[in-house]
C-alpha angles and dihedrals in degrees: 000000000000125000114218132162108291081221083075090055118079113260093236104072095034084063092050090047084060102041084044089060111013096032095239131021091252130102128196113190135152091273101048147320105267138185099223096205101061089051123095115253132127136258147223115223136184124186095011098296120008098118106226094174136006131179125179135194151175142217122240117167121316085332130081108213115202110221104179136015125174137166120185096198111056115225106011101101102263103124090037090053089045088049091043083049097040086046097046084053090050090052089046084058089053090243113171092209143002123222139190139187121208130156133269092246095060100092090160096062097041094058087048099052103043100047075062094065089270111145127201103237107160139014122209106204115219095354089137088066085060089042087057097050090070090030111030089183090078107119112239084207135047115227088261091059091259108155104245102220119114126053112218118213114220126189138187122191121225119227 
């Protein structure tokens, strides 16, 4: 597996990628509407270019806020290598922290992110509802019959 820009990688199949696991390349979240595809990030690639993992992120301000991260293949450090990379770039850009929202039904990810030094700092109640209003696609349940409703901001200082 290397890890190399996505902006190295054609377009095309970063946006498949995206429609193949979010449904659509774009993301609608408390801080903005983004097309995940045209932001940097960093992917995870096998066989020269079958994408098992992918995150992206943006800069605002002193802060890198990650906007996507995927892995394909559970438990084989996918996701941790994409975050150290995604991390090493924020502290390039001399960012002082890097956040990310995901919802409360994401226990997955929680779990994830906090066992990585991510602290929950803010919820955000029923911002999914606002979420589905620009993209309607977006489940009102989680597979485990989780009511999908509140967005949860997590943040990570960088020392």
């Amino acid at each position: 597996m290397n890890i190399v820009p996505t902006k190295q990688l054609d377009r095309a199949i970063v946006n498949q990628f995206f429609n193949d696991h979010w449904g659509s390349p774009q993301m609608v979240v408390s801080t903005g509407i983004y097309t995940c595809s045209e932001l940097d990030g960093f992917a995870a690639v096998e066989n020269g270019s079958r994408i098992v993992g992918l995150i992206t992120f943006v800069i605002c301000g002193n802060e890198c806020e990650i906007i996507s991260l995927d892995s394909i293949m559970e438990n084989r450090g996918i996701g941790s290598a994409l975050l150290h990379e995604a991390e090493a770039w924020a502290r390039q850009q001399r960012c002082t922290a890097v956040q990310l929202i995901t919802t409360n039904d994401n226990l997955h990810a929680l779990r994830f992110y906090q066992k990585r030094g991510y602290q929950i700092v803010n919820v955000f109640p029923n911002a999914v509802d606002k979420a589905r209003q620009i993209k309607p696609n977006i489940p009102k349940t989680s597979p485990d019959g989780i009511p999908i409703r509140d967005e949860l901001l997590l943040v990570k200082p960088l020392v």
